[in-house]
MARSE-227130 format. One line per 8 residues: their letters; for each residue x, y, z of C-alpha. Coordinates in steps of 0.001 Angstrom, whole numbers, always signed. Example, Ala and Ser with C-alpha at 12.3 -4.5 7.8 and 13.67 -1.06 7.14 Angstrom:
2
AS = +12300/-4500/+7800 ~ +13670/-1060/+7140 $
//
This chain:
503
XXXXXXXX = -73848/-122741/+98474 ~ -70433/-122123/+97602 ~ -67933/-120214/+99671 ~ -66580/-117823/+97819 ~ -68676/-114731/+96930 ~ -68849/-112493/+93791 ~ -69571/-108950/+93029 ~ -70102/-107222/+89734 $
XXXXXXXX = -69593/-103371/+89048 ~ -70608/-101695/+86274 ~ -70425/-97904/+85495 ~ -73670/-97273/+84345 ~ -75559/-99120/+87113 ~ -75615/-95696/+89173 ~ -76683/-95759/+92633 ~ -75996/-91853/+92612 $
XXXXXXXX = -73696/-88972/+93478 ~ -72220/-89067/+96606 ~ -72772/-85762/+98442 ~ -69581/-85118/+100811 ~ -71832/-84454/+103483 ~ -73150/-87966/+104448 ~ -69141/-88104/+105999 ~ -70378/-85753/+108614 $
XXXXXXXX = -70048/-85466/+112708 ~ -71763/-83926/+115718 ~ -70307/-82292/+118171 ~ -72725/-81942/+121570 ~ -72187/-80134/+125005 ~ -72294/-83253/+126448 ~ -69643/-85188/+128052 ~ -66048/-83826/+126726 $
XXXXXXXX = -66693/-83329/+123678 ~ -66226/-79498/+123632 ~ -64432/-78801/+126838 ~ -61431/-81547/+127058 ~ -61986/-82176/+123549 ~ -62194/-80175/+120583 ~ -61700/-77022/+123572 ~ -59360/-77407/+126468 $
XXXXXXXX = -57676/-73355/+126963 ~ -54433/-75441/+129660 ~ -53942/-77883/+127012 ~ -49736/-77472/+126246 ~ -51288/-77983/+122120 ~ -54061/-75615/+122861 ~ -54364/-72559/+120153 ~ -54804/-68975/+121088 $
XXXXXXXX = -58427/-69662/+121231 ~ -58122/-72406/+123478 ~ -58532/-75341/+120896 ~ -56348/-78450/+120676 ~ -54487/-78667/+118061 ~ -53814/-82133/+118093 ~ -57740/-83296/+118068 ~ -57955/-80616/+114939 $
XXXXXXXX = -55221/-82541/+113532 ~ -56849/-85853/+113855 ~ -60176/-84366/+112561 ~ -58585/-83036/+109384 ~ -57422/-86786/+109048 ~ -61232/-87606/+108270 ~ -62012/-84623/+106516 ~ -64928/-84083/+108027 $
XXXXXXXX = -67407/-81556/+105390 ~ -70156/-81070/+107948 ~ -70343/-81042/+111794 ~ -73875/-80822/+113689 ~ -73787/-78870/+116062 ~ -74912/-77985/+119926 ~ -77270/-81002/+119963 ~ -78502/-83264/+120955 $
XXXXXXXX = -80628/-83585/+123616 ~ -78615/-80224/+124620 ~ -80266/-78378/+122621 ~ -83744/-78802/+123605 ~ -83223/-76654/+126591 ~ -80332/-74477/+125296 ~ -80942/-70378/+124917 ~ -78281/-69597/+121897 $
XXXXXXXX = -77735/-66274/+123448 ~ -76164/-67747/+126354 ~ -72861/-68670/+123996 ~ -72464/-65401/+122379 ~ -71049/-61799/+123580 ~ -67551/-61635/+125853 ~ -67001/-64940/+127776 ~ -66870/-63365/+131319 $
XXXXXXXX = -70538/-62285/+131072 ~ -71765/-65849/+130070 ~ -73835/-67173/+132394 ~ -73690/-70757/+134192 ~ -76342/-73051/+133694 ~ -78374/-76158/+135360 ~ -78147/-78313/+131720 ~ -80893/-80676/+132682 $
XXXXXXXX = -80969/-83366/+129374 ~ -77077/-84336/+130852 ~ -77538/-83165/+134168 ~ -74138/-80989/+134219 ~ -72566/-77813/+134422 ~ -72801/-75344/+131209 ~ -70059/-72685/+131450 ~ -71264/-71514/+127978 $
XXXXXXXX = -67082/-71106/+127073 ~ -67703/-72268/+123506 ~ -70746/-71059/+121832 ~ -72034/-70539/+118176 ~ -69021/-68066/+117430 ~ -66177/-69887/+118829 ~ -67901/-72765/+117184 ~ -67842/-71516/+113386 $
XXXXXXXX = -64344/-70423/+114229 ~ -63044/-74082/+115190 ~ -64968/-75198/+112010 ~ -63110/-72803/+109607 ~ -59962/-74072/+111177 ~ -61652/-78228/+110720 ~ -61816/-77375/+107290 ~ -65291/-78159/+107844 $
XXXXXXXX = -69198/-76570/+107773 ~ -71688/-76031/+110503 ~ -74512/-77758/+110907 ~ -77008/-75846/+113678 ~ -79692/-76796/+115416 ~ -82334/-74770/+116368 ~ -84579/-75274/+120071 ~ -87781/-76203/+119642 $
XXXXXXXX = -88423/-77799/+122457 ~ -88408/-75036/+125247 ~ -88026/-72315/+122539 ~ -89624/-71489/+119179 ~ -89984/-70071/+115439 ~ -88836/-66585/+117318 ~ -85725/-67265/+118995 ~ -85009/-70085/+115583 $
XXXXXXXX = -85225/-66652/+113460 ~ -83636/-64598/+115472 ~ -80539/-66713/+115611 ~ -80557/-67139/+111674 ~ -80007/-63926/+111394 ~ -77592/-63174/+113830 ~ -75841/-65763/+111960 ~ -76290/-65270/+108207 $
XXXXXXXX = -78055/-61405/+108172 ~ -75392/-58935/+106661 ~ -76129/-56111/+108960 ~ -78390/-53177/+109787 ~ -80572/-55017/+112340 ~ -80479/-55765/+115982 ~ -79101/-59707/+116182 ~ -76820/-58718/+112680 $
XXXXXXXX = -75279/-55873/+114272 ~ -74733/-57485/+117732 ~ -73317/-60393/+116316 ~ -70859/-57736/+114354 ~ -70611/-55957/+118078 ~ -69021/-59227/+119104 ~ -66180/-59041/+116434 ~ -67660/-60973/+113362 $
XXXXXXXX = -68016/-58624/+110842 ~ -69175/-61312/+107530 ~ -71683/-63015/+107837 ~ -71273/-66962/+108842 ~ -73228/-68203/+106139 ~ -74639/-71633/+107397 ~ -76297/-73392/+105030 ~ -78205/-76372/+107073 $
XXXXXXXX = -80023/-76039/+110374 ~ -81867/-78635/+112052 ~ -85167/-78032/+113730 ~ -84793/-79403/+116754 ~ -83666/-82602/+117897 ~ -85693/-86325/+118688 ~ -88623/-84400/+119292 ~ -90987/-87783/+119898 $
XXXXXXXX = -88861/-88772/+122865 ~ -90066/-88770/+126223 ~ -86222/-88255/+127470 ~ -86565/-84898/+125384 ~ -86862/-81678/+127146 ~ -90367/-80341/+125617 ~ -91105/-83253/+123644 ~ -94039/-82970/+121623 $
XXXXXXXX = -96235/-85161/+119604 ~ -95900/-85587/+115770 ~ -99011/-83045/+114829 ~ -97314/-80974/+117793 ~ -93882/-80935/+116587 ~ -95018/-80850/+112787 ~ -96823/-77632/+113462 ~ -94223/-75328/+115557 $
XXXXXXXX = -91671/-77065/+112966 ~ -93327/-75347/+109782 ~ -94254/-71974/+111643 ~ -90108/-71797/+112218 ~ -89637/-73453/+108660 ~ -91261/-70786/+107551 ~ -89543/-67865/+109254 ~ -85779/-69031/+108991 $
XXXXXXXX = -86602/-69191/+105296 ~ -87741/-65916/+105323 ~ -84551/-64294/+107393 ~ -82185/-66610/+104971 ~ -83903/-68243/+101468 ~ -80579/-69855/+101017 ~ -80803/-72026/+103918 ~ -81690/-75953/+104148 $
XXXXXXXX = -84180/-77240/+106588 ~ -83892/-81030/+108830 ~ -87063/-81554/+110139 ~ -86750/-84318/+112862 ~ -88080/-88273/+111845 ~ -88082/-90658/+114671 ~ -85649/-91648/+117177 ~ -85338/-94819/+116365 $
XXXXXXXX = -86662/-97506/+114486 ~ -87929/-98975/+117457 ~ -90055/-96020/+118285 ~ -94025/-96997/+118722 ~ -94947/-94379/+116637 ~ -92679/-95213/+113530 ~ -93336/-94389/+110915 ~ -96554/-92514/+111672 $
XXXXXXXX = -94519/-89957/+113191 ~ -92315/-89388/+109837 ~ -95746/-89277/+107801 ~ -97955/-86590/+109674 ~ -94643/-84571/+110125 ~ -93872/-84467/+106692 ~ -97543/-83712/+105992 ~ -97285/-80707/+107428 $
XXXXXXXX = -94068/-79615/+106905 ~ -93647/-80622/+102779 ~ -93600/-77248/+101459 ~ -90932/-76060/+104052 ~ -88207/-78845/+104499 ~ -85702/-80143/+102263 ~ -84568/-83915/+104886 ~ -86262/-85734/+107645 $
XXXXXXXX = -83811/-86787/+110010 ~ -83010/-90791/+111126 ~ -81216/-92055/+114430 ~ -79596/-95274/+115134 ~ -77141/-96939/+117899 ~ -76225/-100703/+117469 ~ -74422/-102746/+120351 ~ -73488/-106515/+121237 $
XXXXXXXX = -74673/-106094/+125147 ~ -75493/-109860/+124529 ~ -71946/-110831/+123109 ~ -73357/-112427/+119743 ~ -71072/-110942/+117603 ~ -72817/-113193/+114342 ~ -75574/-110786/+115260 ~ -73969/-107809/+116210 $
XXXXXXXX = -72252/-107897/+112270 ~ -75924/-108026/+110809 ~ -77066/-105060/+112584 ~ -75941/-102837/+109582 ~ -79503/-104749/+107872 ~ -81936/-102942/+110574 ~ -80521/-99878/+109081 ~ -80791/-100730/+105542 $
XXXXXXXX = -84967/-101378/+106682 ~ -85263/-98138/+108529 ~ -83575/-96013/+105561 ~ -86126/-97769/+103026 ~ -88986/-97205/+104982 ~ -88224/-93554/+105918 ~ -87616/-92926/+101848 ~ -90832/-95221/+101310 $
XXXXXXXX = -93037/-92988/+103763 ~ -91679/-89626/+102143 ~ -92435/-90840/+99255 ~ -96040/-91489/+100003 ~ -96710/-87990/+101099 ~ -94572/-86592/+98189 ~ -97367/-88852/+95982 ~ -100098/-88146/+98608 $
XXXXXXXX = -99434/-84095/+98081 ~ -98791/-84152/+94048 ~ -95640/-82401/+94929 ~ -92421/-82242/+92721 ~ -90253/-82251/+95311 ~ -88384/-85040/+96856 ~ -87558/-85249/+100373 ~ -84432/-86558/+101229 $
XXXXXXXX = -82675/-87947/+104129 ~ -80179/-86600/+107042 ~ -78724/-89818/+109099 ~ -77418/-87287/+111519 ~ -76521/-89962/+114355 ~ -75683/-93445/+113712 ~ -72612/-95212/+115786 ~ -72011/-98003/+117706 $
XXXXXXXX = -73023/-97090/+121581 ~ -73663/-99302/+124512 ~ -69874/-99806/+126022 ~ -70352/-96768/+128421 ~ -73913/-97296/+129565 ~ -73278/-98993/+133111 ~ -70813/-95978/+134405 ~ -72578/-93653/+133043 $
XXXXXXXX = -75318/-94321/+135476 ~ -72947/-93436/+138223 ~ -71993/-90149/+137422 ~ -71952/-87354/+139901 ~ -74348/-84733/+138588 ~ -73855/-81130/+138041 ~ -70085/-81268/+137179 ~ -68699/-79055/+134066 $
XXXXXXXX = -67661/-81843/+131424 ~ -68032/-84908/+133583 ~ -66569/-88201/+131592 ~ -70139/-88862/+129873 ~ -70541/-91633/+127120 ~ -66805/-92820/+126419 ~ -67012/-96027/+124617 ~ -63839/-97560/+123817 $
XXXXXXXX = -64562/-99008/+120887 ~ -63375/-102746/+119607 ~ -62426/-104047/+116594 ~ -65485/-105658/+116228 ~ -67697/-102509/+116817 ~ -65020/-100646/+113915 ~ -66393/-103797/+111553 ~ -69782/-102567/+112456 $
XXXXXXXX = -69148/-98940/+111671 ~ -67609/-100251/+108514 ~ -71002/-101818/+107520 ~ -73159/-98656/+108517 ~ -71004/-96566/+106036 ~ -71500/-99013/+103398 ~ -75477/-99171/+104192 ~ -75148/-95177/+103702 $
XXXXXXXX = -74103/-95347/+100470 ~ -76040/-97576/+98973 ~ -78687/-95355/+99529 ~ -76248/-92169/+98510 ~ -79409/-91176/+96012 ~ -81569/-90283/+98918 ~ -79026/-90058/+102137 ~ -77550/-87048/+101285 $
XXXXXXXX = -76125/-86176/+104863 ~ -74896/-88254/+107856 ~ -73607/-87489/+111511 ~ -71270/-89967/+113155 ~ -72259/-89100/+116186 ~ -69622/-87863/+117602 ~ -66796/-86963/+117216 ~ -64580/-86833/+120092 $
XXXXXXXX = -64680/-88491/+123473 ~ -67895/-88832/+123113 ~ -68823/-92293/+121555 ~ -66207/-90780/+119077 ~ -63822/-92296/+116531 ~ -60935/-89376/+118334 ~ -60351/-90037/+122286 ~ -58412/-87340/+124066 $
XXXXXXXX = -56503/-87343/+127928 ~ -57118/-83826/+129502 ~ -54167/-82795/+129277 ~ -52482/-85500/+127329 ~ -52725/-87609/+124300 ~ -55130/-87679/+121449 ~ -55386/-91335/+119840 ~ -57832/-92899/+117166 $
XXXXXXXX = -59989/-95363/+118060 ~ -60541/-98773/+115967 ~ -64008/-96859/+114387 ~ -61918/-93989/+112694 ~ -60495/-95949/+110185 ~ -63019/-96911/+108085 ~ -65108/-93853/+109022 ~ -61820/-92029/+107327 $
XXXXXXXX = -61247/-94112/+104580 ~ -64573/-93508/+103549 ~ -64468/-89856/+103553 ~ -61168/-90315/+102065 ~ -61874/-92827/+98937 ~ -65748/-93122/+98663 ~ -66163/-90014/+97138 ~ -67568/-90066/+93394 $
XXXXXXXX = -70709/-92100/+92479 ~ -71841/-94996/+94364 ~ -72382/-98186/+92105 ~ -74964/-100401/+92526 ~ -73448/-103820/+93827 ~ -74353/-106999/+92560 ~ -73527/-109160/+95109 ~ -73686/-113080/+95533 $
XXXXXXXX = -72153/-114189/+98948 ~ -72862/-117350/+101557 ~ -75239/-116482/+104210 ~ -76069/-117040/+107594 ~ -78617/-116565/+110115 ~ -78523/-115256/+113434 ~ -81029/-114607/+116496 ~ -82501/-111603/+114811 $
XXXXXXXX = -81569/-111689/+110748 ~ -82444/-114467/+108417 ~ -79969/-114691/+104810 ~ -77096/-112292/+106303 ~ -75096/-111932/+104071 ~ -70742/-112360/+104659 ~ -69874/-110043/+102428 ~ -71354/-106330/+103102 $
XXXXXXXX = -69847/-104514/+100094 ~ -70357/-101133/+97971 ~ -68109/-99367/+95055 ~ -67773/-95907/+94579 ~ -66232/-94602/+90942 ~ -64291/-91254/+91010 ~ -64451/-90480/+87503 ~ -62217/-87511/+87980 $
XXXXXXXX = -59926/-89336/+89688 ~ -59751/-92520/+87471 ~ -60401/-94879/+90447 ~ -63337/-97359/+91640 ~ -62834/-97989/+95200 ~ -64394/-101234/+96771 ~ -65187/-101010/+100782 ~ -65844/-104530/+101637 $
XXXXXXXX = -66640/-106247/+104994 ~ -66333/-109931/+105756 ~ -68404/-110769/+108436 ~ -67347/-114376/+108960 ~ -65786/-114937/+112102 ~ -64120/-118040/+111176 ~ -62481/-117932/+108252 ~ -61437/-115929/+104735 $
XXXXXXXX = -63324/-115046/+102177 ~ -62431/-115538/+98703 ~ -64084/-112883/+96589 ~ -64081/-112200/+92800 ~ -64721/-108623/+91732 ~ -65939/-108491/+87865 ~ -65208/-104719/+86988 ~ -65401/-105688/+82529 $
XXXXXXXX = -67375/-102798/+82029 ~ -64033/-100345/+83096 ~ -61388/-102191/+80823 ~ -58243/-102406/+82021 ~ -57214/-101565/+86001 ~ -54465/-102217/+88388 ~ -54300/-102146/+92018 ~ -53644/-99145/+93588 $
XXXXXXXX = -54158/-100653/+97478 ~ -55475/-102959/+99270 ~ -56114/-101879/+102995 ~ -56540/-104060/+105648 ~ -58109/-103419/+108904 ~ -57918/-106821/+111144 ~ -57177/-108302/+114290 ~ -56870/-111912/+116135 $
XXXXXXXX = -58778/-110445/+118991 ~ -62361/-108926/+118179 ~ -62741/-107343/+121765 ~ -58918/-105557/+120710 ~ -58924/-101478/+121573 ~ -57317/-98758/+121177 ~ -56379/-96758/+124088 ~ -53835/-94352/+125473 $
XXXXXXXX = -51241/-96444/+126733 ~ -51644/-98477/+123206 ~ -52836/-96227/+120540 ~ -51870/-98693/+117605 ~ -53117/-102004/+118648 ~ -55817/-101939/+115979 ~ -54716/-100405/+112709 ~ -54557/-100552/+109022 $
XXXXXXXX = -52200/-101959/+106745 ~ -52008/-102011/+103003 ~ -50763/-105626/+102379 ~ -54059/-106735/+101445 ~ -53603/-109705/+98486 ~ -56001/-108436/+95945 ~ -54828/-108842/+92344 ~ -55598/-108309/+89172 $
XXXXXXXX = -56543/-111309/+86552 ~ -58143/-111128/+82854 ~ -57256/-107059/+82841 ~ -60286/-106165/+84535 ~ -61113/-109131/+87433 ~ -60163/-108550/+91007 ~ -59509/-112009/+92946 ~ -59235/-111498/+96621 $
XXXXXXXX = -59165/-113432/+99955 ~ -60971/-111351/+102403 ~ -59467/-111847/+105884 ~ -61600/-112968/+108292 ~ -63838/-110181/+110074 ~ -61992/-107634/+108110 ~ -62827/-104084/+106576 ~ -61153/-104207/+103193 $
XXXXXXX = -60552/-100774/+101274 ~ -59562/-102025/+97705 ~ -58509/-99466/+95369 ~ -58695/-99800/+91936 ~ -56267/-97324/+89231 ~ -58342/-97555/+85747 ~ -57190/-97482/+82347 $
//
């Protein structure tokens, strides 16, 4: 087979409309991601509500729409009413899925606020492991109820006059895992799911529901699990959630690039198993899906098995990410969109500090690790209507894929805009590759950009002390040829952002 690999775009091969949401985040108590990250009250860039500044300022880089939000694992055991009312009256708890400290300083208010200041919406989820359809309903309308009712007015009695309005609430979090606090099987979960379904719908008909899939792909019970919850939940839910961490514990890194194919399986079977009970039911609707956690994660896993317990915001999952794992990251985004039809939200999960594309010093410095650059070109340029790409590339094989494919590649046309934007990875680790884009059904372009994100060293980080060893530049070589042909010669284990002015 030839080396050089071709792609063809065309504007009426429609994947579908990308919904700004799949560019979402999470934001867990868990580790320092809330206090000593997006909240530290001594921090000299701290704002009068004790949130840094700088860490906003970084998150507004991504502009992130949506932000899940307290967990997690967290939440299976969290009481909601702990993180409202004055913070001196909080109470201290025992959080037993992270075995810390909760001071309960941030809560659902203070969250919503740091959101409004984001530029972003909140994503809530609801307990169901150690709680239920009461307490889910209760804190719906506390949160959304105008007023004239007990958890409306109190939440005005705590100085919120309007409403928050949140449109998307999870129920419940990873519910099939033993590691989870109450953790229930599927016709368990599926039931107390559909009772609170039912009741948060009732407080708030505006509201969308995430009932939880599995935790994994690797899961015994997968898909089974997805098909008896979604049995009995249909009529009530509008996603079914889907989980996944990749890593390179082995140091392949041939396999560690193909990883971004177990997640293309898992979203078609999750859409495949909906689908059955959508066919199975004689329903109308269409279930669709909520990625909301997918990230690289195993860097942190040997010291975080020698953490002290019961601190307040212990150092808890900090993976300092390589150029290698940003590559990776770059091929999970592209693996979203080419299911944007049906994966209409996604978590990065998260979002700082915690196996997070934003790394803070408490403190200090805020820095970008190597993943947030293609997680914000993404939400910066992929934004319009993903393309369906027709894609011929060499392949290779490695210990657990067969026919992987060097070039992992997706366009996304913002008609408003005038621009088709091409996120490209080359997976070889050895050489360029040259690629020819055939965009004839556009007429004329030009290039706008062509971003580069590379490096000589795949184990090269980001870290305090050297915030910019990994970055972008825009001297990519892709030109023009024949009015509307891109040629380009794909660096070697590169994430390419090619941007394309039409007309």
């Amino acid at each position: 087979m030839s080396n050089q690999a071709a792609m063809i775009v065309d504007k009426d091969f429609r994947i579908g409309e990308v919904d700004k949401r799949i560019y979402g985040s999470f934001i867990e108590h868990l580790g320092r991601a809330v206090y000593g990250g997006i909240y530290e009250k001594e921090h000299p860039e701290a704002d009068e509500q004790g949130f840094r500044t700088d860490v906003l300022q970084l998150v507004k880089e991504i502009d992130v729409p949506i932000v899940r939000y307290p967990g997690g694992n967290f939440v299976s055991g969290y009481n909601w009413e702990d993180g409202v009312g004055p913070v001196e009256r909080r109470p201290r708890r025992q959080e037993l899925a992270w075995r810390t400290i909760e001071p309960n300083w941030v809560g659902l208010n203070e969250f919503v606020d740091w959101c409004r200041k984001a530029g972003s919406e909140a994503m809530m989820a609801v307990n169901l492991g150690t709680r239920g359809p009461e307490e889910a309903r209760n804190l719906v309308e506390y949160a959304n109820f105008r007023s004239g009712t007990q958890w409306s007015d109190l939440r005005i009695q705590h100085g919120y006059r309007q409403p928050h309005g949140i449109r998307t609430w999870c129920l419940g979090n990873e519910m099939d895992g033993p590691w989870q606090i109450g953790a229930k099987t599927a016709v368990e979960y599926g039931r107390i799911a559909a009772e609170a379904a039912k009741v948060m719908k009732w407080t708030d008909p505006s509201i969308e529901l995430v009932a939880c899939g599995s935790s994994g792909i690797g899961m015994p019970t997968f898909p089974e699990w997805e098909a008896t919850v979604l049995d009995l939940t249909y009529d009530h839910v509008d996603y079914i959630s889907l989980h996944t961490y990749y890593g390179n514990r082995n140091n392949d890194s041939g396999n560690f690039l193909a990883q971004s194919m177990g997640m293309d399986k898992f979203i078609h079977t999750v859409i495949a198993t909906a689908d059955y009970v959508q066919a199975k039911k004689r329903s109308k609707k269409k279930i669709n899906l909520s990625f909301d956690e997918w990230n690289v994660w195993y860097h942190s896993n040997e010291a975080d098995g020698k953490i002290k317990p019961w601190q307040i915001a212990p150092p808890q999952l900090e993976d300092v990410y390589t150029h290698e794992d940003a590559l990776v990251v770059g091929c999970m985004l592209i693996s979203l969109l080419k299911r944007a039809d049906r994966v209409r939200m996604a978590c990065m999960a998260q979002l700082v500090n915690v196996i997070a594309p934003i790394m803070t010093v408490n403190g200090g410095a805020a820095w970008r690790q190597t993943i947030f650059y293609p997680y914000m070109h993404a939400s910066a340029y992929g934004r319009g209507t993903a393309l369906v790409p027709l894609i011929q590339s060499p392949k290779y094989d490695s210990k657990d894929y067969t026919d992987v494919p060097y070039l992992e590649a997706v366009a996304v046309h913002n008609e408003e805009q005038g621009e088709v934007t091409i996120f490209a990875v080359n997976r070889d680790l050895n050489g360029a590759l040259p690629l020819s884009i055939d965009l004839r059904s556009f007429g004329p372009c030009r290039i706008l950009e062509h971003i580069v994100l590379e490096h000589s060293d795949l184990k090269a980080a980001n870290t305090a002390d050297a915030p910019d060893r990994v970055k972008p530049h825009n001297g990519g070589n892709a030109t023009v040829t024949d009015g509307s042909r891109i040629e380009a010669a794909l660096a070697q284990a590169s994430w390419n952002v090619i941007r394309v002015k039409l007309g």
